[in-house]
N, C-alpha and C positions, 0 to 999 in steps of 0.2 A: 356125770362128772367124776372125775378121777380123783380119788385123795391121794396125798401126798403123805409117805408115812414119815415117822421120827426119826427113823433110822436113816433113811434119805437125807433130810436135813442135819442129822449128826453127821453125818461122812463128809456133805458140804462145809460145813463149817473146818471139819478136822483138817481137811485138804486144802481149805483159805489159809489155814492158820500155817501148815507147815511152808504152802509156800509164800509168806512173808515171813518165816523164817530164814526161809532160801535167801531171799534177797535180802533180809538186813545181816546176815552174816557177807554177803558179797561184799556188801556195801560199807561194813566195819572194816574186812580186809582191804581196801582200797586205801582209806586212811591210815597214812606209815607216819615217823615222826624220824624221816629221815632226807636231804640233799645229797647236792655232791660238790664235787670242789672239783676244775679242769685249766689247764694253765696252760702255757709253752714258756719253751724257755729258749732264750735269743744270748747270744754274746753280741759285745759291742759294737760291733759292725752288723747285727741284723741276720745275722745267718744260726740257724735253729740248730742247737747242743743235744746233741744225740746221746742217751747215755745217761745224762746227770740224775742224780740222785736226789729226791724228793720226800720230806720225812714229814708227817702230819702226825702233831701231837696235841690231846684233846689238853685243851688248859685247865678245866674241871677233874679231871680223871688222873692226867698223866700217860695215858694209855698212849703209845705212837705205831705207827705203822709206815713203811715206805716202799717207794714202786720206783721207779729211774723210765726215764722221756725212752718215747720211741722215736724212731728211723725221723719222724716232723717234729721232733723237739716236744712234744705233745706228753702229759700225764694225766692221770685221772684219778682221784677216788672216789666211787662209788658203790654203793649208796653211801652215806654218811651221816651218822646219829644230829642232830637239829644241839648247836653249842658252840663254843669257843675256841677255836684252832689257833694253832701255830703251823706256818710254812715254813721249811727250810730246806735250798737247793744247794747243794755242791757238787763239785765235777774239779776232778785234776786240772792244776794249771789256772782254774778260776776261784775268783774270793768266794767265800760263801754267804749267801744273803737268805733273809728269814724275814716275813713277814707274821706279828701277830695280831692277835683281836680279828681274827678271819672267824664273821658270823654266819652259821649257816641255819637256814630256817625251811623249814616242813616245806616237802617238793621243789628248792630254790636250787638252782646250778649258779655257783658262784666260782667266776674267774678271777684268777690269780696268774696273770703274767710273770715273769721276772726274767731280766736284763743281766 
């Protein structure tokens, strides 16, 4: 019968251990504490505003940041920190409208039209 020496079983173990390292480090970085927020933006008749200008300001922080609608009227921001926003779209020629209390929560895409 063959023994099995310590050293065998030390490397065993050293090598379980690092790879459930591997994987609880994957596994950490997967969990973000971040959404996004995606909207279009229409004039009153229904046809999508090319251009307009879209400002997101954290209510917490103050921090803002803004993108303007592409070619489908369409904006985006993502990722985005999980907290309390304000929207606000303006574009020449049109009022300008602002939505707040816009909640955004861990991995959630939340839509934000405006008219």
């Amino acid at each position: 019968m063959k023994r099995v020496g310590t050293s065998s079983c030390i490397l065993k173990a050293v090598l379980a251990m690092f790879a459930a390292a591997v994987l609880l480090t994957t596994i950490a970085q997967a969990q973000v504490d971040t959404g996004s927020i995606i909207g279009t933006i229409t004039d009153p008749s229904g046809a999508v505003v090319s251009g307009a200008k879209v400002t997101l300001t954290n209510l917490g922080t103050g921090a803002a940041l803004s993108t303007n609608t592409g070619g489908d009227g369409v904006y985006k921001f993502s990722p985005v920190r999980i907290g309390m926003y304000k929207l606000e779209t303006s574009f020449q020629g049109f009022k300008t409208v602002s939505q707040t209390d816009v909640k955004v929560d861990v991995g959630a895409t939340v839509v934000v039209n405006f008219t």
